[in-house]
C-alpha positions as MATLAB code, in Angstrom:
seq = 'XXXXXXXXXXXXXXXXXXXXXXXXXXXXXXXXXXXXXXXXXXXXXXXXXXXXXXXXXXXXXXXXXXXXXXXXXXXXXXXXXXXXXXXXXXXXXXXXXXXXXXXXXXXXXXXXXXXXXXXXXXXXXXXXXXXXXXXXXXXXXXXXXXXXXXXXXXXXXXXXXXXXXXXXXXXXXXXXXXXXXXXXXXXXXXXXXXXXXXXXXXXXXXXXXXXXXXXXXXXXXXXXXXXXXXXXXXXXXXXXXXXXXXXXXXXXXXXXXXXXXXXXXXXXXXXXXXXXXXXXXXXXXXXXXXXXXXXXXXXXXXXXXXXXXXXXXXXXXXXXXXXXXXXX';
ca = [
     -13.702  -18.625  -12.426;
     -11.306  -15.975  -13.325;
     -11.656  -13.649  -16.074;
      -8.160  -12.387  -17.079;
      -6.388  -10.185  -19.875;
      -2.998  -11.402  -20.938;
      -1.151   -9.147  -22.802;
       0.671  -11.748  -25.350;
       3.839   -9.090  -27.092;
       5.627   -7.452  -24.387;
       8.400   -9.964  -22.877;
      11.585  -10.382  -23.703;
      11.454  -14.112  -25.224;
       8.640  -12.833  -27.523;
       5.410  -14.438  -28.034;
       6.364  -18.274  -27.973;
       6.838  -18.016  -24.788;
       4.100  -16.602  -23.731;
       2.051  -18.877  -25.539;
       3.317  -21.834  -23.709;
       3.118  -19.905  -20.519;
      -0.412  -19.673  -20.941;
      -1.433  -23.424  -22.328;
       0.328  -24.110  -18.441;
      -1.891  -21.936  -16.763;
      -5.092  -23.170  -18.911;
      -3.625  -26.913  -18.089;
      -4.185  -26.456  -14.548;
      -7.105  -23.814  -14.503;
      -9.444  -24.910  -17.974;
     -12.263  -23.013  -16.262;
     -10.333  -19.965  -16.530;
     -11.764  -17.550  -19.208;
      -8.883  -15.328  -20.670;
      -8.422  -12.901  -23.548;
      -4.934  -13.073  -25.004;
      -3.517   -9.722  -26.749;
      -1.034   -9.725  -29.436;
      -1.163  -10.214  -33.226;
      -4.301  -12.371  -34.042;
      -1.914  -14.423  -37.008;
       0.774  -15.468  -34.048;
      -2.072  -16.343  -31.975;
      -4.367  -18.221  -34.180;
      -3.556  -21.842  -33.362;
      -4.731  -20.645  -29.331;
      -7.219  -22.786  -28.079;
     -10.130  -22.237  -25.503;
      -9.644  -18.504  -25.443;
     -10.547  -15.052  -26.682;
      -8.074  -13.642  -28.934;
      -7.978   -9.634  -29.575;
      -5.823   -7.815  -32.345;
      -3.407   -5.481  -31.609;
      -0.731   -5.086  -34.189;
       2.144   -2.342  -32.128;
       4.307   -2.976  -28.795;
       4.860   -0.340  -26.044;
       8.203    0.593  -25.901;
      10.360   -0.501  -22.617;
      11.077    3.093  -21.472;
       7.053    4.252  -22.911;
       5.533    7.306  -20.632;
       2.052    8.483  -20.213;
       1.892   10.139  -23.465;
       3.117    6.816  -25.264;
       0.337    4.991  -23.849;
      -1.980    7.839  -24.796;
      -0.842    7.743  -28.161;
      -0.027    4.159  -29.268;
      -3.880    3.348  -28.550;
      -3.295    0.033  -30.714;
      -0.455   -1.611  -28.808;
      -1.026   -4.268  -27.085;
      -0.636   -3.387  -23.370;
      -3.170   -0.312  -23.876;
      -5.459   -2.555  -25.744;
      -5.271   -5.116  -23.117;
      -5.219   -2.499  -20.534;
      -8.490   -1.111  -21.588;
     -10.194   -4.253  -22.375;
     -10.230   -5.077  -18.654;
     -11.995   -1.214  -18.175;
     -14.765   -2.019  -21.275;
     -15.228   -5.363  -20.847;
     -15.806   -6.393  -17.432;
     -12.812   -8.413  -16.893;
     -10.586   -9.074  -13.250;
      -7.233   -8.178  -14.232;
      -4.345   -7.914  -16.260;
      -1.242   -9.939  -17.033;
       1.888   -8.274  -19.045;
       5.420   -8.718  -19.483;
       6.078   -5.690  -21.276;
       7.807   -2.503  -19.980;
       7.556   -1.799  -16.000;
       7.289    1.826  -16.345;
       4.462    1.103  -19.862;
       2.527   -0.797  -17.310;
       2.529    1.492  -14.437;
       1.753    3.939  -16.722;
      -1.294    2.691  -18.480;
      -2.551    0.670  -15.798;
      -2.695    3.965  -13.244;
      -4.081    6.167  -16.095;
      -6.666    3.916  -17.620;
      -8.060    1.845  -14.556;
      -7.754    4.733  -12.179;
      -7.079    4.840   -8.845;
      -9.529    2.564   -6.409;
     -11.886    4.363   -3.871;
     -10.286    5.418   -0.760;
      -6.333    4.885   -2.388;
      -3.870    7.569   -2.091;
      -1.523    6.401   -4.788;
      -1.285    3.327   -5.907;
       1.985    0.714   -4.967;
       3.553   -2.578   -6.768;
       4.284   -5.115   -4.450;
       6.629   -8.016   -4.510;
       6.820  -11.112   -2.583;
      10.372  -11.915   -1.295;
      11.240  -15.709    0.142;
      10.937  -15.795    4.032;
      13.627  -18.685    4.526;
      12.626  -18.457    8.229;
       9.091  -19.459    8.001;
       9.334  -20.919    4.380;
       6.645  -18.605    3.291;
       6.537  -15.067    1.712;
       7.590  -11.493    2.431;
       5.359   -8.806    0.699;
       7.279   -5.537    0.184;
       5.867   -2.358   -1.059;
       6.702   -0.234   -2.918;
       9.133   -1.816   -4.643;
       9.141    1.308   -7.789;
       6.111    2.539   -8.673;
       6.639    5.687   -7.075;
      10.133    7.422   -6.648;
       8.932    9.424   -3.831;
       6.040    8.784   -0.521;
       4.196   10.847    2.011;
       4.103    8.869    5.311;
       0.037    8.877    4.974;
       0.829    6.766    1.444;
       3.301    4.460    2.776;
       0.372    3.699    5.930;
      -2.081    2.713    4.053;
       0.434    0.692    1.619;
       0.895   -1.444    5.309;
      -3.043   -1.983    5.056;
      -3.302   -2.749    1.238;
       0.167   -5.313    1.440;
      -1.520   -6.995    4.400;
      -4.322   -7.457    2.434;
      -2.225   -9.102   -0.270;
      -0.726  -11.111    1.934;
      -3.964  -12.678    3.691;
      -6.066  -13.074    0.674;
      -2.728  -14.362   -1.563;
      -1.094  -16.408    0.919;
      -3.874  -17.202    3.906;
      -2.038  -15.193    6.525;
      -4.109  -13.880    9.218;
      -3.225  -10.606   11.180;
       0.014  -10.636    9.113;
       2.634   -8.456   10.949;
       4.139   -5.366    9.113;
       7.556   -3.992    9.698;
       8.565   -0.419    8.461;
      11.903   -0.580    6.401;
      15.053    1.024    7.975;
      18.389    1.852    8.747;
      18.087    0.494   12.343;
      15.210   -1.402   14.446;
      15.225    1.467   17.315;
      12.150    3.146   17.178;
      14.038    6.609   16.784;
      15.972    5.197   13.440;
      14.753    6.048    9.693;
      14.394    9.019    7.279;
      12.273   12.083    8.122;
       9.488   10.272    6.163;
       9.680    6.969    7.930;
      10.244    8.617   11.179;
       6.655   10.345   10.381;
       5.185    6.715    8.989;
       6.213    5.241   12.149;
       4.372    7.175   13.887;
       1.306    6.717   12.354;
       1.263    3.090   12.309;
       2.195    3.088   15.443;
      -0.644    4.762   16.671;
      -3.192    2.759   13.977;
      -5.014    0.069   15.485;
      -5.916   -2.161   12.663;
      -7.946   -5.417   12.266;
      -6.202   -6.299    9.344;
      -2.277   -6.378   10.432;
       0.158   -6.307   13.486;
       2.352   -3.459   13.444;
       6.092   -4.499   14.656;
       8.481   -1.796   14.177;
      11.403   -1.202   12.371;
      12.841   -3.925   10.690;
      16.475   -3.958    8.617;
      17.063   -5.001    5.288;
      19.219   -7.882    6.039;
      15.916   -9.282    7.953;
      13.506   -9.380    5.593;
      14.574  -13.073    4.258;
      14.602  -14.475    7.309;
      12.506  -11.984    9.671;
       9.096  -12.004   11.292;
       7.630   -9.691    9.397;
       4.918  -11.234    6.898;
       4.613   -7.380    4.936;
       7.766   -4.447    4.788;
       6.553   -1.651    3.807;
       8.839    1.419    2.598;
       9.209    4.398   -0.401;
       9.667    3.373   -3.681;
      12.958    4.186   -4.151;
      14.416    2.685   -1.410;
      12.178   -0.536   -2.785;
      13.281   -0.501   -5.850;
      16.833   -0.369   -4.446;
      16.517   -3.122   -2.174;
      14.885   -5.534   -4.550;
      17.705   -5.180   -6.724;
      20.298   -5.661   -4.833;
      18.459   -8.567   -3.443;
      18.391  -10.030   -6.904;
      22.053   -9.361   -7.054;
      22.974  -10.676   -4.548;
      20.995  -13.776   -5.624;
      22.947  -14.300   -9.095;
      26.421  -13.739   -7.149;
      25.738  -16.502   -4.492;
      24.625  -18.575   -7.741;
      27.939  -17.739   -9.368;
      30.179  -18.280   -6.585;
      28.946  -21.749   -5.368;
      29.006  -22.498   -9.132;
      32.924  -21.768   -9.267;
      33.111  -23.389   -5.636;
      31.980  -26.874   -6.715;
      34.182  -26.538   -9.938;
      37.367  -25.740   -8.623;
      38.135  -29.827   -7.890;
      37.412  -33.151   -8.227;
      36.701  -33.563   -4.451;
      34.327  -30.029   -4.747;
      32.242  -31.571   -7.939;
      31.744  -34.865   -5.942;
      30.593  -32.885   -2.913;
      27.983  -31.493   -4.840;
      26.792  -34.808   -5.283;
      25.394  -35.056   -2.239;
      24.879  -31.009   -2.116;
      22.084  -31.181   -5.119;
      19.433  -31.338   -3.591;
      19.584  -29.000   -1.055;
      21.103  -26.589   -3.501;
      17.775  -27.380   -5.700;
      15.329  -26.288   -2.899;
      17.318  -22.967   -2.389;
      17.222  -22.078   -6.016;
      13.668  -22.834   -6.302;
      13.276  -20.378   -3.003;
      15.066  -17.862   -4.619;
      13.625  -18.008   -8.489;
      11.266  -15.164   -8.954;
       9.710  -17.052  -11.719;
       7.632  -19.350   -8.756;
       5.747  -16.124   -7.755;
       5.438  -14.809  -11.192;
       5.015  -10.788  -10.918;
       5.415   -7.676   -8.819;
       1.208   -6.846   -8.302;
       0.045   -3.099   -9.062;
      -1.898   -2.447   -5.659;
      -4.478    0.169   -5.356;
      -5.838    0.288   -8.706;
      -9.603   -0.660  -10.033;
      -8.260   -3.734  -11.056;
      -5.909   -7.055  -10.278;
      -2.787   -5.715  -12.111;
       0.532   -8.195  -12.170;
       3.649   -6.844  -13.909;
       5.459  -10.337  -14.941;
       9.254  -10.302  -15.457;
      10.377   -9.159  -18.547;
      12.979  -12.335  -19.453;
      10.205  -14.229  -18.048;
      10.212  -18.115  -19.344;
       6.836  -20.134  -19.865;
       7.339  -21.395  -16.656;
       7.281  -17.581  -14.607;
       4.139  -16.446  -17.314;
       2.309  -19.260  -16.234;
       2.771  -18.613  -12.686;
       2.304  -14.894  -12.884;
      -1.464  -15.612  -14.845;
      -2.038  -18.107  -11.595;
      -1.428  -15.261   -8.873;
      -3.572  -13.157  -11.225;
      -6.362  -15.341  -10.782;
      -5.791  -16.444   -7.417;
      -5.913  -12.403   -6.379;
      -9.259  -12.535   -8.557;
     -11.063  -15.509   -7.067;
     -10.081  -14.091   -3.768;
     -11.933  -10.792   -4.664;
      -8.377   -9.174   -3.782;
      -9.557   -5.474   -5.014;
     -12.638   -5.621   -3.096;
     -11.247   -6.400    0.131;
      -8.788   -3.512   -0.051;
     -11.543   -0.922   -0.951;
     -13.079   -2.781    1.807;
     -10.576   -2.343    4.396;
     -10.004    1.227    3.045;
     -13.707    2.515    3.768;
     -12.869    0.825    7.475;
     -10.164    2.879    8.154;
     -11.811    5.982    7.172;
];
């Protein structure tokens, strides 16, 4: 049985939504134990759950010194109710760099990490499964000894979140050669390519244009270069979504074709919505952390409290300090 925080004020479609997001979750997990965040008079008609008060909201663009300072918001509150009260994790909508922030300065770093990574699943339309990358922005720079171990602690995700043994990790570059990349991933390359790990398979270089359909279960790269790619991958998403849109409009014959088209235009939107995964996860610190969307709808909350508590149940954190100490 999980034992969550949910940080109730920080998304974009206010507290409503989260509300419904999390009678969802509680629909399909009642078991679950959670504490919701947010202001106790919005969250009063809550059932089967913990409520805690917390009257301010972090800021989007909020630093270390706003999270320092605004003690009563509700991401710090939630934040350090999962430190001082013994819970598994955190869920929040609120500000990507807020969350970072208070969730690296107030959990800490886990034994054994170097710096802690977020981690988001792509689709994998190849093996209609996932594609953990990392990391995809916590960190705007990496030393090739970080982005190693973030190949160990994505694999990780990946076995415990998704039941893939020996995943296979590619390194993300400009070119599949082994001679291709960035001083950096020149330098990681090398060191996973001497690693010999029980916990993944490493395969090389592997291309951006690859990962959604690739053999690589986990890509693992710097944070800017992460952050980069999974924007323009969610670009690229909402064009392809615009253009068949004016495709199937332009005629008669075009809006009849889609007819038949619906379905299998269906399944590849539901591949593509972020909202079925829920959140980018915070790896590497002393607790399950998962960063939810901020324009996330009831229906991406929901799922974003589920990976939460799947990554619990599977003892997620302790595996990773686990494999950690075994590559010491």
């Amino acid at each position: 049985m999980a034992k969550l925080v949910i940080d109730m004020m920080g998304s974009d479609l206010g507290v409503n939504m989260a509300k419904e997001g999390v009678r969802l979750f509680l629909a399909e997990h009642p078991d679950a134990k959670l504490l919701l965040v947010g202001k106790k008079e919005e969250l009063s008609d809550m059932k089967d759950v913990e409520i805690l008060d917390a009257q301010d909201v972090l800021p989007m663009d909020a630093g270390p010194l706003d999270v320092m300072r605004k003690k009563e918001s509700s991401m710090t509150k939630a934040v350090f109710a999962v430190k001082e009260r013994g819970y598994q994790g955190v869920v929040s909508a609120g500000g990507t760099g807020a969350f970072l922030s208070s969730a690296s300065l107030i959990l800490k770093k886990a034994p054994g990490v170097l710096r802690p990574a977020l981690a988001a699943c792509f689709p994998n339309f190849k093996k209609n499964s996932h594609v953990v990358v990392l990391d995809i922005g916590a960190n705007n720079e990496n030393s090739p000894e970080e982005m190693a171990q973030f190949a160990l602690m994505g694999a990780i995700y990946q076995k415990v979140a998704y039941k893939v043994n020996l995943p296979k990790v590619g390194l993300l570059s400009n070119g599949v050669e082994d001679g291709k990349g960035s001083p950096e991933g020149k330098s990681t390359f090398a060191l996973l390519k001497k690693e010999v790990s029980p916990y993944y398979t490493f395969i090389g270089n592997v291309e951006g244009k690859d990962i959604l359909e690739g053999e690589a279960d986990v890509v693992v790269t710097d944070g800017f270069s992460g952050n980069i790619l999974l924007k323009s991958t969610e670009g690229a998403a909402k064009a392809m979504g615009h253009l068949l849109k004016k495709a199937f409009l332009s005629s008669f014959s075009s809006k009849l074709g889609y007819l038949f088209a619906k379905k299998g235009i269906s399944s590849l939107k539901s591949q593509m919505d972020p909202g079925a995964i829920g959140g980018a996860l915070l790896l590497g610190v002393n607790s399950i952390a998962v960063k939810a969307h901020g324009a996330s709808d009831a229906y991406a909350f929901k799922n974003a409290i589920a990976l939460a508590s799947s990554l619990a149940d599977g003892k997620a954190l302790e595996e990773i300090i686990k494999g950690l100490q075994h590559a010491e």
